[in-house]
C-alpha positions as MATLAB code, in Angstrom:
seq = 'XXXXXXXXXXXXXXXXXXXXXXXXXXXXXXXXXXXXXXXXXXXXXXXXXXXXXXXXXXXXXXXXXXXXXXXXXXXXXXXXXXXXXXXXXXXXXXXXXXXXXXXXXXXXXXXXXXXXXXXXXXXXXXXXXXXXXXXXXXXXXXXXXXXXXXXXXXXXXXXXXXXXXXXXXXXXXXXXXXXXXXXXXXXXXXXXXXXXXXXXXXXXXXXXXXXXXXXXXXXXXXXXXXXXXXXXXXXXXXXXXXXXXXXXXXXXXXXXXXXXXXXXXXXXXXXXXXXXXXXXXXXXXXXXXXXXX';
ca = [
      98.737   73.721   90.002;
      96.361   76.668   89.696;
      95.605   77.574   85.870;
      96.389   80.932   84.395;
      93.906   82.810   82.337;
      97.293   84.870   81.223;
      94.822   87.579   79.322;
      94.073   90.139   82.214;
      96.616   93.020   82.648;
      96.503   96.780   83.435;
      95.405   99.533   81.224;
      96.074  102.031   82.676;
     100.178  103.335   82.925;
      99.711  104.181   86.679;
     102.404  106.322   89.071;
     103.977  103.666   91.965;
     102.432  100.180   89.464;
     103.546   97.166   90.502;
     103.830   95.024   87.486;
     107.936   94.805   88.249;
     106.835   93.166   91.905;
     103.862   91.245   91.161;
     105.906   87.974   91.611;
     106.827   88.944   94.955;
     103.356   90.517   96.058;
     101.558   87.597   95.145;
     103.908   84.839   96.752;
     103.108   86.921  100.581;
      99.096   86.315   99.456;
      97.328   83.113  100.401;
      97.194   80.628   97.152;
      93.071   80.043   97.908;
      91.184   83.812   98.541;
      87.663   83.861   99.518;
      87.135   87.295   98.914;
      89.787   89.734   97.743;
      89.941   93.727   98.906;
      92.245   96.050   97.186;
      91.476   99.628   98.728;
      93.896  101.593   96.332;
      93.751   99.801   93.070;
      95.786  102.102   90.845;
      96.435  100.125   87.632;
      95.705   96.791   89.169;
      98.642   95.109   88.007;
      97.810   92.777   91.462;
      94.294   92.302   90.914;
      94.420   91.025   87.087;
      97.496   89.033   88.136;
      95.522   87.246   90.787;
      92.371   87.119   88.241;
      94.281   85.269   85.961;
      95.748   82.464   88.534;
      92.299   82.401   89.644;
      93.294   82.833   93.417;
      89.690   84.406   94.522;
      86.479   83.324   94.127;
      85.561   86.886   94.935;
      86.797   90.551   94.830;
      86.271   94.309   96.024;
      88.154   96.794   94.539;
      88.414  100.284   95.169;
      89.973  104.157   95.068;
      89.141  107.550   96.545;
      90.006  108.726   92.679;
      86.176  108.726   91.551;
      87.875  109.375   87.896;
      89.988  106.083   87.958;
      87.125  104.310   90.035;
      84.868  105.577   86.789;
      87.440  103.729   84.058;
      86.498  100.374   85.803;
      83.012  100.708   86.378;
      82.827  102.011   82.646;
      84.971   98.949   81.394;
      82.551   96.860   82.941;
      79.177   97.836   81.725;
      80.097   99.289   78.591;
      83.859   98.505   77.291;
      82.558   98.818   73.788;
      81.263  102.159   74.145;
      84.355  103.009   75.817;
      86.428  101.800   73.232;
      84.179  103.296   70.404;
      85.105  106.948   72.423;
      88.736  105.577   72.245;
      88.790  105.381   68.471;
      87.185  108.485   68.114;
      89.484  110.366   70.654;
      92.669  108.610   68.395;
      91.251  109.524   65.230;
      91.294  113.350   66.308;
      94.382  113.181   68.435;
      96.634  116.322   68.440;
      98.386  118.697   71.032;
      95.290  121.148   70.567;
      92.667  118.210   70.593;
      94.524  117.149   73.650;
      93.769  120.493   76.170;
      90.235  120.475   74.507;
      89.686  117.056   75.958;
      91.713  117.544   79.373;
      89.421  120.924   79.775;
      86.318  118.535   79.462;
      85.094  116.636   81.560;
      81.843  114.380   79.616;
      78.877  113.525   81.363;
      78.926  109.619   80.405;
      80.055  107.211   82.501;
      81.634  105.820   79.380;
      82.746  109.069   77.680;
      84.547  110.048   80.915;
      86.549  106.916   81.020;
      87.365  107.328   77.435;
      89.063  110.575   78.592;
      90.771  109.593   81.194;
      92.355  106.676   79.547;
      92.696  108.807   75.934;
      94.787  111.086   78.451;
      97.128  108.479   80.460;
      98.215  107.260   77.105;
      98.803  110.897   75.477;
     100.047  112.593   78.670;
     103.527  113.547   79.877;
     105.415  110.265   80.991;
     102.297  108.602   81.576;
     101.425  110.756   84.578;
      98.279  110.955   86.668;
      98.101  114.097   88.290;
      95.341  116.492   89.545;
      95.512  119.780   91.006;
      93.467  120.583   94.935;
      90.430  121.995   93.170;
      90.420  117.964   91.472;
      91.474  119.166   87.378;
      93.927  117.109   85.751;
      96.671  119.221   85.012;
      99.301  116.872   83.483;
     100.929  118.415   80.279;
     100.877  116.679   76.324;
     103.404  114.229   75.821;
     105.001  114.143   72.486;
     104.828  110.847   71.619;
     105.312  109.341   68.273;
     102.851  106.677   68.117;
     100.879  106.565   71.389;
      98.883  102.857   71.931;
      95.454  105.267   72.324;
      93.232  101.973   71.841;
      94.375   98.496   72.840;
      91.138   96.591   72.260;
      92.410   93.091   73.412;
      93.471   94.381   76.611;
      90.460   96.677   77.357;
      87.779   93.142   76.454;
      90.270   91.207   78.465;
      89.979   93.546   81.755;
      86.541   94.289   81.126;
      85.894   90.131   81.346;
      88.327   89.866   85.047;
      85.880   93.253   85.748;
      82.408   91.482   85.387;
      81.829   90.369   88.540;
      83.702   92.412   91.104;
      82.575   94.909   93.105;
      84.040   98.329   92.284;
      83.544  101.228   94.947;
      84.552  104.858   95.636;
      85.350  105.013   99.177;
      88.431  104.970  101.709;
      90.439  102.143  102.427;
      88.668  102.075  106.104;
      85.143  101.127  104.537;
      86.470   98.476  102.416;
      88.862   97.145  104.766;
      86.017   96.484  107.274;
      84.387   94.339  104.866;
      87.110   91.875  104.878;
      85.988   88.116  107.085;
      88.671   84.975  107.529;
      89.462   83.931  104.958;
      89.712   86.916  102.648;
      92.886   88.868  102.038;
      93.961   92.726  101.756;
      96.570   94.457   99.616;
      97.454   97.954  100.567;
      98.766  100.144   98.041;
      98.907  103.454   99.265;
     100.139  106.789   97.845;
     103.417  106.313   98.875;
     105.443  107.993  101.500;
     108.112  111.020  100.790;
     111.456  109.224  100.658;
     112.814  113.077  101.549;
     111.884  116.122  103.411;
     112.128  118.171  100.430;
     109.394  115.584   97.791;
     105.687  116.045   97.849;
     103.160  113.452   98.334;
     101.639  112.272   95.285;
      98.663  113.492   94.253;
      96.521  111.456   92.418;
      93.235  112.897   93.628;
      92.234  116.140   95.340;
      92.717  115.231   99.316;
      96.275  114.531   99.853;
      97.365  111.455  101.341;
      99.745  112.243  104.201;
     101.157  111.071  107.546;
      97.671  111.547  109.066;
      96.806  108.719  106.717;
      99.443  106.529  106.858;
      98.942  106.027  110.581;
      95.475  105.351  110.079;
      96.493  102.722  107.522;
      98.641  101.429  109.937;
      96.359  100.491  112.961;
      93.740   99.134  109.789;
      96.230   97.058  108.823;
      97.104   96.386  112.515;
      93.250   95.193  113.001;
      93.342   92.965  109.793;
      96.587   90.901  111.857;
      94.305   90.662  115.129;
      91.297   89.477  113.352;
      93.667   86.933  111.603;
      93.527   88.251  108.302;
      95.685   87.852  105.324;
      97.034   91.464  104.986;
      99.851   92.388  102.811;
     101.223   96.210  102.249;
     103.710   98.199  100.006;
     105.059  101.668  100.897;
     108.556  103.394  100.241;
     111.350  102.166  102.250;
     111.730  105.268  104.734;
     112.367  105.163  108.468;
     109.254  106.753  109.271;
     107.607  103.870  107.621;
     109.419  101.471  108.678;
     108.741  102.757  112.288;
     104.618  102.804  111.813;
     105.022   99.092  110.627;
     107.963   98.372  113.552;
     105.660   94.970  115.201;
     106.012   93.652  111.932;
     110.120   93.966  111.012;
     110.639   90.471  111.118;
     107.849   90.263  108.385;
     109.297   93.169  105.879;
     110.497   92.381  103.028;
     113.031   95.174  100.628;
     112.611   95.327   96.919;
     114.146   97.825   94.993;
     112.176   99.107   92.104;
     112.680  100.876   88.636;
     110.213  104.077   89.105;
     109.771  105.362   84.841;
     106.754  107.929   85.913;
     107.643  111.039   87.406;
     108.044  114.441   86.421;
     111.474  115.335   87.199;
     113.998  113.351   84.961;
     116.333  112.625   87.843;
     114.123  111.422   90.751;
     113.060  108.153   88.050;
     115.350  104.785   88.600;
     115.990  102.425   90.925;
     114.314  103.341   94.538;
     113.902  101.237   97.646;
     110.502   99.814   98.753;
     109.011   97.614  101.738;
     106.615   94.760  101.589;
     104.875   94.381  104.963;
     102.977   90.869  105.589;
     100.851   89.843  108.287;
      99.028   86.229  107.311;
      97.880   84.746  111.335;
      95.784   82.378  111.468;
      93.410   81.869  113.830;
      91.798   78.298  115.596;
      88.583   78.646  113.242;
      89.401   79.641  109.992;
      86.517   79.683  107.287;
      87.405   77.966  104.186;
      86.925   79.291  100.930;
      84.607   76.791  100.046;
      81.824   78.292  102.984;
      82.017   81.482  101.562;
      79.748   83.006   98.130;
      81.293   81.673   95.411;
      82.899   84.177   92.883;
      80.353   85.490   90.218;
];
């Protein structure tokens, strides 16, 4: 039986996490991961949980959100500093203090993932939300006695961080990266479950149909290549019809959504797990590849 580290978890509250379907998500990935990719890391609830059963030997992770991209990168070469900027950030905390800081952005590597975290945890419901011209726009939350600093956690994701590679790109350049052997997890800005609801916007350039089709024939090229490839998205029939090859290999969760702006659209909401894990004649083993770290 693979041992657990059981330290590693997210740090960031982030919209569409996955910590409720981690169980399933990581029972449709291969037990033994050369390398892993996750092109749309959001809070990582996957990543740490695979970090801490020790399932790769190596990992990529990535966003198009250079500000959540930033938190990582910063975590991993300097968590102290970044939790030094924490303390500071709690020890001044306020509504007022709180639009001074959103209406900054620092010039540090460290001081800018400070903010950004100082902000998910003081923020309206948690939200992560930017307008098209890329400024966070999210409102204060009035929160009793936000968790501004949780040292543990931030030295415990800052040790699963050390030796993964953390990029800024689309999910096409660090797809292509993946070999046999590896495995990708899609977690895409999800599609609307209605005509009438927006897509979420978690950095500038919308993530729409245009996208989601493109996702699907990347995903579709993982399968051919025999790569492990597993993907979440809402439960709609649009999606369900770009991922239609596949049906036999979906599987439904429902899921308790807590972060979104209008009261009534948070609860229980249908989602899809899409799988693809061929396996080709020649398949290298883990044991070929780099070893992790």
């Amino acid at each position: 039986m693979t041992e657990a580290r059981g330290t590693a978890a997210p740090v960031l509250k982030w919209a569409g996490g996955k910590r409720q379907i981690v169980k399933q998500i990581l029972e449709l990935l291969p037990t033994k991961i050369a390398t892993y990719y996750e092109p749309f890391v959001g809070g990582g609830a996957v990543f740490f949980a695979l970090y801490n059963e020790r399932r790769f030997e190596r990992a990529v992770i990535g966003d198009k959100n250079p500000e959540l991209v930033n938190v990582y990168q910063a975590l991993k070469h300097d968590v102290s500093g970044v939790i030094r900027a924490l303390k500071r950030l709690k020890d001044q905390h306020s509504e007022e203090h709180y639009y001074k800081v959103r209406a900054t952005i620092p010039r540090s590597e460290t001081a800018r993932a400070a903010r950004v975290l100082y902000l998910n945890k003081t923020g309206f419901n948690g939200l992560y939300r930017v307008n098209r011209s890329g400024q966070f726009n999210v409102p204060f939350g009035r929160y009793d006695a936000p968790k501004i600093v949780n040292e543990p956690r931030l030295k415990a994701a800052a040790e699963a961080l050390a030796n993964v590679e953390i990029i800024n790109e689309d999910f096409e350049v660090l797809a292509a990266k993946a070999g046999v052997g590896d495995a990708v997890y899609f977690d895409p800005p999800y599609l609307p479950v209605s005509a009438t609801a927006a897509f979420a916007e978690y950095y500038a350039d919308p993530f729409g149909i245009v996208e989601h089709r493109k996702l699907a024939k990347v995903f579709d090229g993982l399968t051919r290549k025999g790569i492990a490839a597993v993907l979440s998205n809402s439960d709609t029939p649009v999606t369900r019809g770009l991922f239609e090859k596949y049906q036999l290999q979906i599987v439904s969760v429902s899921v308790r959504r807590a972060i979104n702006s209008v009261a009534t659209r948070r609860g229980g909401v249908g989602e899809i797990l899409v799988t693809a894990q061929s396996t080709p004649p020649k398949r290298r083993t883990a044991a070929a590849r780099r070893p992790f770290g």
